[in-house]
C-alpha positions in Angstrom: -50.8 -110.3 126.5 -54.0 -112.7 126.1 -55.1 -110.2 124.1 -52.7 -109.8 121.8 -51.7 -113.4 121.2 -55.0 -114.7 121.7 -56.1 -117.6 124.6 -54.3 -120.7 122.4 -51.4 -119.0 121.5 -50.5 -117.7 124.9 -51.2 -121.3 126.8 -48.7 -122.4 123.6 -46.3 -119.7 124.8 -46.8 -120.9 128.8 -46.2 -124.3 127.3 -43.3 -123.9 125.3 -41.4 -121.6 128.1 -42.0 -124.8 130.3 -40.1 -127.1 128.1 -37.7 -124.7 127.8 -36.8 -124.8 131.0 -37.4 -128.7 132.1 -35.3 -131.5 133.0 -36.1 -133.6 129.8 -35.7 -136.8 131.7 -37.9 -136.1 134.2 -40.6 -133.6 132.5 -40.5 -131.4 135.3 -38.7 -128.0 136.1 -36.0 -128.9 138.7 -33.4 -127.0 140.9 -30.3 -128.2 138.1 -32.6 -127.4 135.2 -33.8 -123.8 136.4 -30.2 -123.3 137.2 -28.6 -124.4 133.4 -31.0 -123.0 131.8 -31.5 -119.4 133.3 -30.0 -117.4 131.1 -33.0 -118.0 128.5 -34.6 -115.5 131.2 -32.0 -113.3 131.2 -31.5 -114.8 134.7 -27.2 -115.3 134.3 -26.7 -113.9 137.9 -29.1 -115.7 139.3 -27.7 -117.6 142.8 -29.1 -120.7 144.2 -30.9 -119.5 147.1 -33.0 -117.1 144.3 -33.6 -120.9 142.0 -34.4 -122.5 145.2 -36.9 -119.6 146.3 -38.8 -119.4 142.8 -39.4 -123.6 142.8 -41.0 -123.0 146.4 -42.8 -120.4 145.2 -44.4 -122.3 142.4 -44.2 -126.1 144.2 -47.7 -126.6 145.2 -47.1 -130.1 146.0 -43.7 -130.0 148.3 -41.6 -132.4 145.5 -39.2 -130.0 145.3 -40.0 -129.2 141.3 -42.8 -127.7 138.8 -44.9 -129.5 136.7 -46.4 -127.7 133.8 -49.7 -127.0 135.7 -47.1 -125.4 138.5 -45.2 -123.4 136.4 -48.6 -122.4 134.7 -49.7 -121.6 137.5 -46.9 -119.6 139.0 -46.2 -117.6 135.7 -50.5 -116.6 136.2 -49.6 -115.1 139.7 -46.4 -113.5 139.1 -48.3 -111.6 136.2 -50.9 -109.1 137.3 -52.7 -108.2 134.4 -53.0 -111.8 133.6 -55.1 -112.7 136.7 -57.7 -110.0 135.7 -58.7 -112.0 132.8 -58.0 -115.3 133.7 -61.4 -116.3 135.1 -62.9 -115.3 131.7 -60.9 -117.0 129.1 -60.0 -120.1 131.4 -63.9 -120.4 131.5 -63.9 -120.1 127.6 -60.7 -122.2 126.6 -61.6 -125.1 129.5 -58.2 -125.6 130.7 -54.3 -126.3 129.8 -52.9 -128.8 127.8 -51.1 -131.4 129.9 -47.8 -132.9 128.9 -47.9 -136.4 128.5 
């Protein structure tokens, strides 16, 4: 996928699938805004034991939510092929962009 969309346009994709899904008060990914907005993942069915399990999954610092770096984060181990190259272009780029 980095290679197709190239390094900035896929940390743009990560980026915009994190607003997407975050509490716009708060900037972060919570439990009630995972939960209203799953169906932009084709998620409709998903229950709230399965929210609750992908936060923890991602929440590196025990809050309870997902910042961007999280999410970021989480979406790099979820995806295989992604970690392969990782290293490389992470060297390369220098990092994410961090919401303000």
């Amino acid at each position: 996928m980095i290679q197709r969309l190239g390094v900035e346009a896929f940390i743009r994709e990560l980026c915009n699938g994190f607003i997407l899904l975050m509490d716009v008060e708060k900037g972060l990914i919570t439990f009630e805004s995972l939960k209203r907005n799953s169906y932009l993942l084709g998620l409709n069915d998903m229950g709230d034991d399965e929210i609750v399990c992908m936060l923890r999954e991602g929440d590196l610092d025990g809050d309870g939510t997902l910042s961007q770096m999280e999410f970021c984060i989480l979406m790099f181990r979820l995806s295989p092929g992604i970690m392969d190259e990782s290293r490389l272009w992470m060297m390369n780029y220098g990092g994410l962009p961090i919401l303000a």
